[in-house]
C-alpha positions in Angstrom: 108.3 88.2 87.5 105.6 85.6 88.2 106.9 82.2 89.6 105.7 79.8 87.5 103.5 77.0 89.5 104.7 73.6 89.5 102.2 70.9 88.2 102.1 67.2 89.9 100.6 64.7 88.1 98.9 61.6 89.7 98.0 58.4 88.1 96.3 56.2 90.3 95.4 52.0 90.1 93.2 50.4 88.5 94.2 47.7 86.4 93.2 47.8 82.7 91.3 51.0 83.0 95.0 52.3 82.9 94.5 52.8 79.7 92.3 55.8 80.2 95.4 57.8 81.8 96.9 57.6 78.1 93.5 60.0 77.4 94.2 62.1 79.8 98.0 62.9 79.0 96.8 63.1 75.5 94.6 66.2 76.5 97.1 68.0 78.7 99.8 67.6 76.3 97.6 69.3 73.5 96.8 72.4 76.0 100.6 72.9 76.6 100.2 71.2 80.0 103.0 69.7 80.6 103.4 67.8 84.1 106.9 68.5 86.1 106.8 65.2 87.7 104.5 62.2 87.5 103.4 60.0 90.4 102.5 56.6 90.0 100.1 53.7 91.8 100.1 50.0 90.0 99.0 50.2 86.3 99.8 54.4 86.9 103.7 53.3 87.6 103.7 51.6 83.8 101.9 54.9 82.2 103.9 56.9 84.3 107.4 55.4 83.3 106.4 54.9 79.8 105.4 59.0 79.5 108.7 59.8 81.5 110.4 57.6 79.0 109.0 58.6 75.8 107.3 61.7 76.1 105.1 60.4 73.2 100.9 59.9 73.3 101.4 58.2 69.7 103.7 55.8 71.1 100.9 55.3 74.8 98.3 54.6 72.0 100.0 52.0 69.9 101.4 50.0 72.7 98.2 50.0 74.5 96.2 48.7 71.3 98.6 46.5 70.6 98.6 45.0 74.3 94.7 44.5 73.7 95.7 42.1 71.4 97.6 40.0 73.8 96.6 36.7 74.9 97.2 37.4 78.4 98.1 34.3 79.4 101.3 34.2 78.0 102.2 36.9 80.1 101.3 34.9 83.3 103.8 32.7 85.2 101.7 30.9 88.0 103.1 30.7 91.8 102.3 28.6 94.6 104.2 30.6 97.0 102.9 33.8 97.7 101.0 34.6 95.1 99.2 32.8 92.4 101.5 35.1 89.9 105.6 35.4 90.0 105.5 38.2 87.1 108.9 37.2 85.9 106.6 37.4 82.6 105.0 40.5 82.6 108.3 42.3 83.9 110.3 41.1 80.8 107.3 42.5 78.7 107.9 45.4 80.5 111.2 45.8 80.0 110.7 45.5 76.4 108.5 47.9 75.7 110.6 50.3 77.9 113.8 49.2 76.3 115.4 48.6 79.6 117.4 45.5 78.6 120.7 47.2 79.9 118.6 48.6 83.0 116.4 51.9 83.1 117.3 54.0 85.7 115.0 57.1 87.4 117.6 59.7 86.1 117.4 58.5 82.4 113.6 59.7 82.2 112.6 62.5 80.5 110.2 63.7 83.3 110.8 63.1 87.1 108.8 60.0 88.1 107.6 58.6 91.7 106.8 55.3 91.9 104.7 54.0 95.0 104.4 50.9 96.5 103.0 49.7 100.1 105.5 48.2 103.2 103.2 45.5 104.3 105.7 45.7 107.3 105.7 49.4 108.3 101.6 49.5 106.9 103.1 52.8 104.9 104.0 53.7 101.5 107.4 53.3 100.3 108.2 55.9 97.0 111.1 55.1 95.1 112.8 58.2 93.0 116.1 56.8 91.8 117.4 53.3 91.4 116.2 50.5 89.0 112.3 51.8 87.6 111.6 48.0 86.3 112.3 47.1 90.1 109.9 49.9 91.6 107.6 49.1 88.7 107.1 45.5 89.8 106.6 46.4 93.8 104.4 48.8 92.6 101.9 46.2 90.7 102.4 43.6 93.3 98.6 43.2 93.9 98.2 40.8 97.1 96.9 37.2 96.6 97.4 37.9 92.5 101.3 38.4 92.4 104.0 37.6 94.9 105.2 40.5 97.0 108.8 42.1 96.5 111.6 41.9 99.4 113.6 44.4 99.9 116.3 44.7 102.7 113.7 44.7 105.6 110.8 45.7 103.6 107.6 43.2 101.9 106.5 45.3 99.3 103.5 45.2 97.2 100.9 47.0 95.4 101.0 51.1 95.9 97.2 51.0 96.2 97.0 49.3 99.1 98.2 52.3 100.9 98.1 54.9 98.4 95.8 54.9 95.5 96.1 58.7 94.2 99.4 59.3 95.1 98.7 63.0 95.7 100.9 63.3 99.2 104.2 62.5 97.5 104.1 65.2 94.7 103.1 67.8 97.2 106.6 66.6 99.4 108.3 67.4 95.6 106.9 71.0 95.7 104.0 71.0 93.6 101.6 73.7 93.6 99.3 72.0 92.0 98.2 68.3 91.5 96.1 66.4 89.3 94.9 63.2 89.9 93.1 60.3 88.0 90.9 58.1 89.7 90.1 55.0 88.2 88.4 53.8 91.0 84.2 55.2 90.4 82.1 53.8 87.6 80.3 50.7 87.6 82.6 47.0 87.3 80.9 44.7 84.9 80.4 41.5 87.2 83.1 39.4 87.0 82.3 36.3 89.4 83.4 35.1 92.8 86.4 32.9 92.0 89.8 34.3 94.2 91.1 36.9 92.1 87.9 38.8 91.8 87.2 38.5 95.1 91.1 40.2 96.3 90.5 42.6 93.8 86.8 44.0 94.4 87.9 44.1 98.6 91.1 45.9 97.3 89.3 48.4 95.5 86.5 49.3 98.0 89.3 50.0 100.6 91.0 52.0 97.4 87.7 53.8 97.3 87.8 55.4 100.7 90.9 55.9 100.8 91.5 58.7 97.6 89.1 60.6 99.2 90.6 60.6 102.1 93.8 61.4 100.1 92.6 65.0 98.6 91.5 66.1 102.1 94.7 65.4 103.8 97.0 67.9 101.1 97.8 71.4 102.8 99.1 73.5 100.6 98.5 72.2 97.0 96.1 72.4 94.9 94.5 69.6 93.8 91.9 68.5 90.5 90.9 65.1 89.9 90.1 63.8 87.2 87.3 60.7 86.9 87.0 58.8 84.1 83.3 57.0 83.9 85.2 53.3 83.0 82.4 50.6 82.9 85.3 48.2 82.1 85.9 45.0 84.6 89.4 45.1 86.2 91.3 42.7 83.1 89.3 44.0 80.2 92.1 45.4 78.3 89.9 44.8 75.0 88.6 48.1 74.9 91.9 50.5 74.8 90.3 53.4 72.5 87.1 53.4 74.8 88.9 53.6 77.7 91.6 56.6 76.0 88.4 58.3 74.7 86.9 58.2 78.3 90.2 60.0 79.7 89.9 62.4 77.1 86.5 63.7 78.0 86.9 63.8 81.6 89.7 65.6 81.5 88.4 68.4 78.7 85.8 69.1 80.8 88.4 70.0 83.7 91.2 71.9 81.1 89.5 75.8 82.0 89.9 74.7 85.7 93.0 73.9 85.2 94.4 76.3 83.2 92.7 78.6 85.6 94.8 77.4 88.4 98.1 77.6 86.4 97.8 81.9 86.1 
């Protein structure tokens, strides 16, 4: 009997163009592709856990319109320290919408879930697979400048796309044969000025830029397919959720005979 291949699924950063990973579950899901484990950069931790949580697109799509709604600023807490952001916030919003108030562990979710973030210490990745998810969650999104960085023993952790924007290495470590990935990262930015935050960002996602590709090259035995989303949507334009979900959508029909190819 044919061994069945084992699919990785990788959701890169990218801030509120997150949204378009939603699109891209939604279209797997309805060609029986089902992902054995999920790997997660920044915004792709939150999609990630929330899938692994819920195993529900309906439920993606009406938290994700519902967060468009959001005045975002209640969400922020402002630093002075490390970053301009605690996220003390954000995280309890978090928590909410994962129902996590008595603690969500890795072992609870309905899919096995990575979550990356980057050892500003080491200059590595640092994947967390067990343990507290709100707690790899919020390393995870800890984009430099923007939010404070997380301590842990002898580790200063922050965003996972510092070091590891398609987190394609850690899924082929878990056995996957084959690995889709969603880059966020091409398309055109609408301008969003030169103030501090913008600037972090756009120099964190050119270096993000050269470094997915250099991500595919470097797998050696699986497969992998990624999937591009064109997202003409500024870093912190959430406004546009069923754009973004449509944009996912698309991409990733227009990958689904590749990928079912690879999966006989």
């Amino acid at each position: 009997m044919k061994k069945r291949k084992k699919v990785g699924l990788a959701l890169g950063g990218g801030v509120a163009r997150g949204i378009a990973h939603i699109g891209v579950l939604k279209v797997l899901r309805e060609n029986n592709i089902e992902p054995d484990i999920i790997a997660g950069t920044s915004i792709g931790s939150i999609i990630g856990a929330l899938y692994a949580k819920y195993k529900s697109i309906s439920i993606l799509e009406k938290l994700a319109i519902e967060f468009s709604r959001q005045d975002p600023l209640k969400l922020i807490d402002f630093s002075i320290q490390t970053g301009f952001i605690k996220g003390n916030k954000l995280m309890k919003y978090i928590s909410d919408i994962l129902e996590a108030d008595g603690g969500l562990t890795f072992s609870k979710l309905k899919v096995p879930l990575k979550i990356v973030a980057s050892n500003l210490n080491t200059g590595k990745e640092y994947v967390y697979s067990r343990g507290d998810v709100l707690k790899a969650i919020r390393a995870s999104i800890a984009l430099p400048v923007v939010f404070s960085p997380v301590s842990e023993g002898k580790m200063l952790l922050v965003d996972g796309g510092v070091t590891t924007p398609l987190p394609f290495h850690c899924l082929e470590s878990a056995g996957c044969d084959i690995i889709i990935g969603v880059n966020l990262l091409n398309g055109k930015y609408k301008k969003t000025g030169s103030n501090i935050f913008n600037v972090a960002l756009k120099s964190i996602i050119v270096m993000q830029q050269q470094l997915t590709g250099y991500s595919e090259n470097v797998l050696k035995k699986a497969k992998p397919i990624t999937i591009t989303p064109v997202l003409n949507y500024s870093w912190s334009d959430f406004k546009h959720p069923r754009a973004m979900m449509n944009a996912g959508e698309k991409e990733t029909l227009k990958q689904i005979k590749k990928i079912k190819k690879l999966l006989t």
